[in-house]
Backbone atoms as SQL, in Angstrom:
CREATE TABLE atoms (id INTEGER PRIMARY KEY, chain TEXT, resi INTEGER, resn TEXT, atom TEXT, x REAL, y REAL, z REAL);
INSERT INTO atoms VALUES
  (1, 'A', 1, 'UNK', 'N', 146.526, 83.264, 74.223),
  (2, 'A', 1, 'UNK', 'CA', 145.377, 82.575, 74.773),
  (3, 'A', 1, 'UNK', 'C', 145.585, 81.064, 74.597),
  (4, 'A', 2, 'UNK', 'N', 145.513, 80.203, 75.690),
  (5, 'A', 2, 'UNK', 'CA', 145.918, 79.008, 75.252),
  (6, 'A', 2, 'UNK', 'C', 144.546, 78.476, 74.921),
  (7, 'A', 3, 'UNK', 'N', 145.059, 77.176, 73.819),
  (8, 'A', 3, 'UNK', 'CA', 143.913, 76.685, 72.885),
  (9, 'A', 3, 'UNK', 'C', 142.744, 75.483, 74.317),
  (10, 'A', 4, 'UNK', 'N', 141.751, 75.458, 73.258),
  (11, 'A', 4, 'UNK', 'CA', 140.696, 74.564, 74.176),
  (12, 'A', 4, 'UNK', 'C', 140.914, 73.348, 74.314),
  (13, 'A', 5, 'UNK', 'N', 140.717, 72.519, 75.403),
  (14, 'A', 5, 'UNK', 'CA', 141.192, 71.462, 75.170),
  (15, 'A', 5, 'UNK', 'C', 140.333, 70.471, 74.432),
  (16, 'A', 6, 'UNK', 'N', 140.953, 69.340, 74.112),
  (17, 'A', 6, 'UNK', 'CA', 140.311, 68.586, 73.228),
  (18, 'A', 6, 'UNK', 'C', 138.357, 68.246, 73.627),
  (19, 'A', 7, 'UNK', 'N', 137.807, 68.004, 72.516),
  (20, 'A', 7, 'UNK', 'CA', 136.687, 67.538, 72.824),
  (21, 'A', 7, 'UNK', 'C', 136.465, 66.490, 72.229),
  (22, 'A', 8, 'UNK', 'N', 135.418, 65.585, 72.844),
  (23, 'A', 8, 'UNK', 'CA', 135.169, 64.188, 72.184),
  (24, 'A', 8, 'UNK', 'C', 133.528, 64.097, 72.215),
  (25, 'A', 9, 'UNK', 'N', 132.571, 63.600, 71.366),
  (26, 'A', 9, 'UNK', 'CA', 131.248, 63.310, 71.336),
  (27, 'A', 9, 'UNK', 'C', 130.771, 62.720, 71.107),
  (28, 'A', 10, 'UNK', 'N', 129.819, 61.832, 71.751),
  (29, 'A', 10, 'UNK', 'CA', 129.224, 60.856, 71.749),
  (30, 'A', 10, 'UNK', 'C', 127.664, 61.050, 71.850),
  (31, 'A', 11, 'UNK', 'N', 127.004, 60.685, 70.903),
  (32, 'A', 11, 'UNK', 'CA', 125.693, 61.296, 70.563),
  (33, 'A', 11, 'UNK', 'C', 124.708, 59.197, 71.164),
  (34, 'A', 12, 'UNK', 'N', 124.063, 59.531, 72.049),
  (35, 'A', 12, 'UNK', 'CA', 123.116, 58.340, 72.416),
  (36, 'A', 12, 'UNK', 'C', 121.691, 58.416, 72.145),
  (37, 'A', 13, 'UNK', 'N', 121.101, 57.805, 70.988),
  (38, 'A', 13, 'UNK', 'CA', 119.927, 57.640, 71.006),
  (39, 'A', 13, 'UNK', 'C', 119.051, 56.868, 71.396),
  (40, 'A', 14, 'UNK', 'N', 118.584, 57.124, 72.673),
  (41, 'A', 14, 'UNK', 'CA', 118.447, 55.881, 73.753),
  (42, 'A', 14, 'UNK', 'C', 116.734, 54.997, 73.079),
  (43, 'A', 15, 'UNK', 'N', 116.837, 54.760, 71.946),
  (44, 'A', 15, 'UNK', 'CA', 115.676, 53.984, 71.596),
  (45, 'A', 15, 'UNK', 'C', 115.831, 53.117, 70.657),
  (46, 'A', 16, 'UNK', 'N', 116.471, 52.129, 71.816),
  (47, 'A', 16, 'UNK', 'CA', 116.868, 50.320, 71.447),
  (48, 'A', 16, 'UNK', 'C', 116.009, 49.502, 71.847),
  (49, 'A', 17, 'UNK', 'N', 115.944, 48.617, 71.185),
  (50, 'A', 17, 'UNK', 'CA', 114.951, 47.838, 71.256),
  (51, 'A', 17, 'UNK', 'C', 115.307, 47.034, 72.928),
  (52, 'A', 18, 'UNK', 'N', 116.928, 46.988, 73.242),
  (53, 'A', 18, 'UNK', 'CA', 117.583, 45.783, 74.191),
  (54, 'A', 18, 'UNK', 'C', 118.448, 46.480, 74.438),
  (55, 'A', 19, 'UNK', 'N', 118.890, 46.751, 76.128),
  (56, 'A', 19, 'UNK', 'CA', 120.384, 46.989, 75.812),
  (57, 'A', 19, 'UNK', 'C', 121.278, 46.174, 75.760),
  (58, 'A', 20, 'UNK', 'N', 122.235, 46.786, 75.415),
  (59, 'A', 20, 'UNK', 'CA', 123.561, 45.454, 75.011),
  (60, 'A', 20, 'UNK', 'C', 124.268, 45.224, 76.851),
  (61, 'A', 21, 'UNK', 'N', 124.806, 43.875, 76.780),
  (62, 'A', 21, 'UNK', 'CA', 125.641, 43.955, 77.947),
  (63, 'A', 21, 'UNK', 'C', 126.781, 44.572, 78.319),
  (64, 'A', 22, 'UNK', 'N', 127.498, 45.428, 77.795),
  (65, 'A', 22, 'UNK', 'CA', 128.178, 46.287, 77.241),
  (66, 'A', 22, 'UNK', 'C', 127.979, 47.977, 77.568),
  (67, 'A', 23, 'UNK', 'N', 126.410, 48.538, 77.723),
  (68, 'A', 23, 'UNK', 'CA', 125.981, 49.807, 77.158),
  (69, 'A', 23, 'UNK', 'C', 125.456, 50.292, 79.010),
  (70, 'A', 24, 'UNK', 'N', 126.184, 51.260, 79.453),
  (71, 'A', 24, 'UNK', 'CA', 126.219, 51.797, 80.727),
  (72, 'A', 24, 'UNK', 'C', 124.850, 52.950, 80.408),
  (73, 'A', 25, 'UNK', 'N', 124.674, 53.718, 79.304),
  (74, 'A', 25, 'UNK', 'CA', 123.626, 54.536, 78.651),
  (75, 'A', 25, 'UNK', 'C', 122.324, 53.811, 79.167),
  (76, 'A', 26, 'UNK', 'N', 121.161, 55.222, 79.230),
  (77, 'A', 26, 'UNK', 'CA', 120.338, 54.960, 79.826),
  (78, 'A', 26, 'UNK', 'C', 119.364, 54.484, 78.308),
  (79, 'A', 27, 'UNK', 'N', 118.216, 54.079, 78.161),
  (80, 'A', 27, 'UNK', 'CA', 117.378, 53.381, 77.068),
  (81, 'A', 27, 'UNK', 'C', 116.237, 53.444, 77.443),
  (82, 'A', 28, 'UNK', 'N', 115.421, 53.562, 75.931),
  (83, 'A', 28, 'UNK', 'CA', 113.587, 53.488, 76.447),
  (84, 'A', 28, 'UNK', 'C', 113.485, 52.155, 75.512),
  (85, 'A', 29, 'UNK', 'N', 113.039, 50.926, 75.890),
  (86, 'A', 29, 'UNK', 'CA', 112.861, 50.009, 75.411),
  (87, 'A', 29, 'UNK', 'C', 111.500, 49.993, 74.481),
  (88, 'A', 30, 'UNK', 'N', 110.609, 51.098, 74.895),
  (89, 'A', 30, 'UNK', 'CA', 109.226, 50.965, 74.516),
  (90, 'A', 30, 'UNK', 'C', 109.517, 51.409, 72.976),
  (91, 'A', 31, 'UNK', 'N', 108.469, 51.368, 72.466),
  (92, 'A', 31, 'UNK', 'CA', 108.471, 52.054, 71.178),
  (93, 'A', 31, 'UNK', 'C', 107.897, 53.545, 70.572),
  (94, 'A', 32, 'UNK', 'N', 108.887, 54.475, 70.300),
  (95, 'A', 32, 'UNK', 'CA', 108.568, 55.999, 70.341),
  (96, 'A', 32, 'UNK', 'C', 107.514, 56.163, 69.569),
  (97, 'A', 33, 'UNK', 'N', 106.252, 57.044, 69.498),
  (98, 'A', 33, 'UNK', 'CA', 106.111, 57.474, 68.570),
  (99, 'A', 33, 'UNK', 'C', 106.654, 58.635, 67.527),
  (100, 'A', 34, 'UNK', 'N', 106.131, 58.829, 66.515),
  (101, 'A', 34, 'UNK', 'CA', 106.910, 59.674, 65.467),
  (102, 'A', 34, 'UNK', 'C', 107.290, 61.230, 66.310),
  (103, 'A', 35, 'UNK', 'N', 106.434, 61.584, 67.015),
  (104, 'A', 35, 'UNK', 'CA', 105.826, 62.981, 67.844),
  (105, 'A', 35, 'UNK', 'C', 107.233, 62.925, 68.882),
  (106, 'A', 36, 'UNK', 'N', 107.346, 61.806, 69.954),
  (107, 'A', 36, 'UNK', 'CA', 108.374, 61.777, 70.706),
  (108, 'A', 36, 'UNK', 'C', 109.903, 61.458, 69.817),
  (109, 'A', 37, 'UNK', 'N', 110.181, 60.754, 68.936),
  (110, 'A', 37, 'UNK', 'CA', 111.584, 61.163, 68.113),
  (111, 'A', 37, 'UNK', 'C', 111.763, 62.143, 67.682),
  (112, 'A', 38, 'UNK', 'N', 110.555, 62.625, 67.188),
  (113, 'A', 38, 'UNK', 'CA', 110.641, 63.945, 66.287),
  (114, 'A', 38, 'UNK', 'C', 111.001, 65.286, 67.737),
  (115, 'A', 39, 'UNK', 'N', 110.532, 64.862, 68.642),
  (116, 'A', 39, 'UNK', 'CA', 110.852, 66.032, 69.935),
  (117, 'A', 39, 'UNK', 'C', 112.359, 65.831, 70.135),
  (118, 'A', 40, 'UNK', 'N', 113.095, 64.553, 70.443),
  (119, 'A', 40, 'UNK', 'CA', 114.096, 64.071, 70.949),
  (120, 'A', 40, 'UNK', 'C', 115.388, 64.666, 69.933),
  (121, 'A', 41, 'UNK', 'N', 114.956, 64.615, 68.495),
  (122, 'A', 41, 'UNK', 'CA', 115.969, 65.581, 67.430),
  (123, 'A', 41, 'UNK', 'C', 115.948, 66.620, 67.302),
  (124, 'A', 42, 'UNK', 'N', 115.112, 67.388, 67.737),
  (125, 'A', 42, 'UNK', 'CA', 114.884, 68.608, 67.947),
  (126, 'A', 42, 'UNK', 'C', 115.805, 69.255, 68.967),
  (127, 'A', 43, 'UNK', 'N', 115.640, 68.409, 70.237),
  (128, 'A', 43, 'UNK', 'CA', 116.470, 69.205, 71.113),
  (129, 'A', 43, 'UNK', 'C', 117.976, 68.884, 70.751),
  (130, 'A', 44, 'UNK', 'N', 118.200, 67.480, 70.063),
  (131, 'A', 44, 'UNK', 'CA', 119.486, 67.245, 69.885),
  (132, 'A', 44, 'UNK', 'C', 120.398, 68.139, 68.946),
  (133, 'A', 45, 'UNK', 'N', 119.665, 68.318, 68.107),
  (134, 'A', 45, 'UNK', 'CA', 120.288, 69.108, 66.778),
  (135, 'A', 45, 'UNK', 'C', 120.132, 70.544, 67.711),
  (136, 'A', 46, 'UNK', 'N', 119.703, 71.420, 68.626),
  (137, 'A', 46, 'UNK', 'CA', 119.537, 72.149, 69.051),
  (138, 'A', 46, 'UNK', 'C', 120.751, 72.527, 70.179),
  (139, 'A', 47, 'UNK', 'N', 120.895, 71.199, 70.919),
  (140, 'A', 47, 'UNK', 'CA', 122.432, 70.903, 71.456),
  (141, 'A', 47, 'UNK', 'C', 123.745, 71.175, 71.189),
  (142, 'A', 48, 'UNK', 'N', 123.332, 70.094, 70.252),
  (143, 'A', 48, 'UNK', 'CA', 124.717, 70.226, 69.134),
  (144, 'A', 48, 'UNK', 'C', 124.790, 71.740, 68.267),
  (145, 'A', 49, 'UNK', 'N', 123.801, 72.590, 67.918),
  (146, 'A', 49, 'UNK', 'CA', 124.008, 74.262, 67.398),
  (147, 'A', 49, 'UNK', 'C', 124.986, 74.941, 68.548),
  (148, 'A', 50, 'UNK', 'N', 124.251, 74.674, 69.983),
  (149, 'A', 50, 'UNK', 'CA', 124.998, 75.280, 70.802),
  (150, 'A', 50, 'UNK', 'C', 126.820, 75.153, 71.010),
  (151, 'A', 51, 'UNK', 'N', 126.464, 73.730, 70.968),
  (152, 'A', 51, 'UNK', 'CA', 128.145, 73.519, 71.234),
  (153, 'A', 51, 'UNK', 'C', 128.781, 73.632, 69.818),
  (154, 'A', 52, 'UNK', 'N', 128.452, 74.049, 68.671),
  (155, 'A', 52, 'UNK', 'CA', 129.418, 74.291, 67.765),
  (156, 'A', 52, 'UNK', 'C', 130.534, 74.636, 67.541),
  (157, 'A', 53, 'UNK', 'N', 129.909, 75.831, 68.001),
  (158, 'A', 53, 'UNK', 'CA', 131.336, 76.766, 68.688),
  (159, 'A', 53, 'UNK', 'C', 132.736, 76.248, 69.004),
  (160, 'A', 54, 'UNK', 'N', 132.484, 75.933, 70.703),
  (161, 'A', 54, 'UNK', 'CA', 133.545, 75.193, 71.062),
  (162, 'A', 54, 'UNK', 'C', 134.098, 74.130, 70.299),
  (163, 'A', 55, 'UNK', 'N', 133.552, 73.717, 70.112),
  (164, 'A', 55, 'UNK', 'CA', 133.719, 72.222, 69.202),
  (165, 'A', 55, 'UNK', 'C', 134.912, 72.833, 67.860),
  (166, 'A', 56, 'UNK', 'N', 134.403, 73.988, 66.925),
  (167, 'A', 56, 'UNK', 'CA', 135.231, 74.403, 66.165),
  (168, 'A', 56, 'UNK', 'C', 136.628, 74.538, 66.940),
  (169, 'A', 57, 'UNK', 'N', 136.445, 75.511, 67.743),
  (170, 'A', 57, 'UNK', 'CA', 137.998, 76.083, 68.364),
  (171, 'A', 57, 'UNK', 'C', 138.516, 74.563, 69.002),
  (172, 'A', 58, 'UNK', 'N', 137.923, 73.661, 69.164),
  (173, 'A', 58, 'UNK', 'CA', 138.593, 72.570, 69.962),
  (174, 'A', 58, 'UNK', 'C', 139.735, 71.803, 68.917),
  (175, 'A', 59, 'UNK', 'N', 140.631, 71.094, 69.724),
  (176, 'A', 59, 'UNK', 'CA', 141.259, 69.911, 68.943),
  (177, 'A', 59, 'UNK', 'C', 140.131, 68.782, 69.166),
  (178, 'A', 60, 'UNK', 'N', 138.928, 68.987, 68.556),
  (179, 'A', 60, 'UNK', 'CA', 137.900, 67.980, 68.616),
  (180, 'A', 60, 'UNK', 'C', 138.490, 66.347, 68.468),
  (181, 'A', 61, 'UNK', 'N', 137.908, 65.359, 69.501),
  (182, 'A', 61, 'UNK', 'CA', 138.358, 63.822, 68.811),
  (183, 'A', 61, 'UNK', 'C', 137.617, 63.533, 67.318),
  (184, 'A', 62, 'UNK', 'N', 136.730, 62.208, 67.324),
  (185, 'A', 62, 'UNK', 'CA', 136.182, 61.416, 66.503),
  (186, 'A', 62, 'UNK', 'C', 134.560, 62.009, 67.400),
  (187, 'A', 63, 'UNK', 'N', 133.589, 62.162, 66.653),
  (188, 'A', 63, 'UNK', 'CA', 131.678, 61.668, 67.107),
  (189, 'A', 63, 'UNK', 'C', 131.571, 60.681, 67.134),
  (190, 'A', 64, 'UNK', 'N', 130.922, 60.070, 67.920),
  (191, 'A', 64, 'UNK', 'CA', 130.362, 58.917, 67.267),
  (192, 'A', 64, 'UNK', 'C', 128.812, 58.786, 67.680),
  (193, 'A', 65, 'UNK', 'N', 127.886, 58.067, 67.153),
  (194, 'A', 65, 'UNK', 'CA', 126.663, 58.337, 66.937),
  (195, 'A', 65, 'UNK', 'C', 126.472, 56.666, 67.378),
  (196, 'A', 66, 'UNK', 'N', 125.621, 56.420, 68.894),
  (197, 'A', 66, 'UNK', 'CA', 125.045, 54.971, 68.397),
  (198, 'A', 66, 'UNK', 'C', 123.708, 54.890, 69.541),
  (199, 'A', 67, 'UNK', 'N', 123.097, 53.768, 69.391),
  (200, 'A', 67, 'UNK', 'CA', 121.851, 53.863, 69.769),
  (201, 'A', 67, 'UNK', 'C', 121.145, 52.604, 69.595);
């Protein structure tokens, strides 16, 4: 069975105050309340359960996390 190919992840938490000139990612400039972050990690960490999996069997890259 040939192996999976590599995976790479990039986790965007689109609640910046500005975007950078730099950042193609979409952004909510407003300010979340606790209720809407607290929804937004929910599904994320819920994401990321799913793709575990693959992710194990992969030659995974680096995560990186920014926002």
């Amino acid at each position: 069975m040939p192996a999976e190919p590599a995976l790479g992840l990039y986790v965007h938490i689109p609640f910046c105050e500005a975007k950078c000139t730099y950042c193609h990612f979409a952004i909510d400039p407003r300010r979340p309340d606790d209720v809407r972050q607290e929804r937004y990690l929910r599904a994320l960490l819920s994401e990321m359960a799913a793709a575990c999996p693959r992710m194990l069997k992969s030659r995974s890259k680096p995560t990186r996390v920014a926002g």
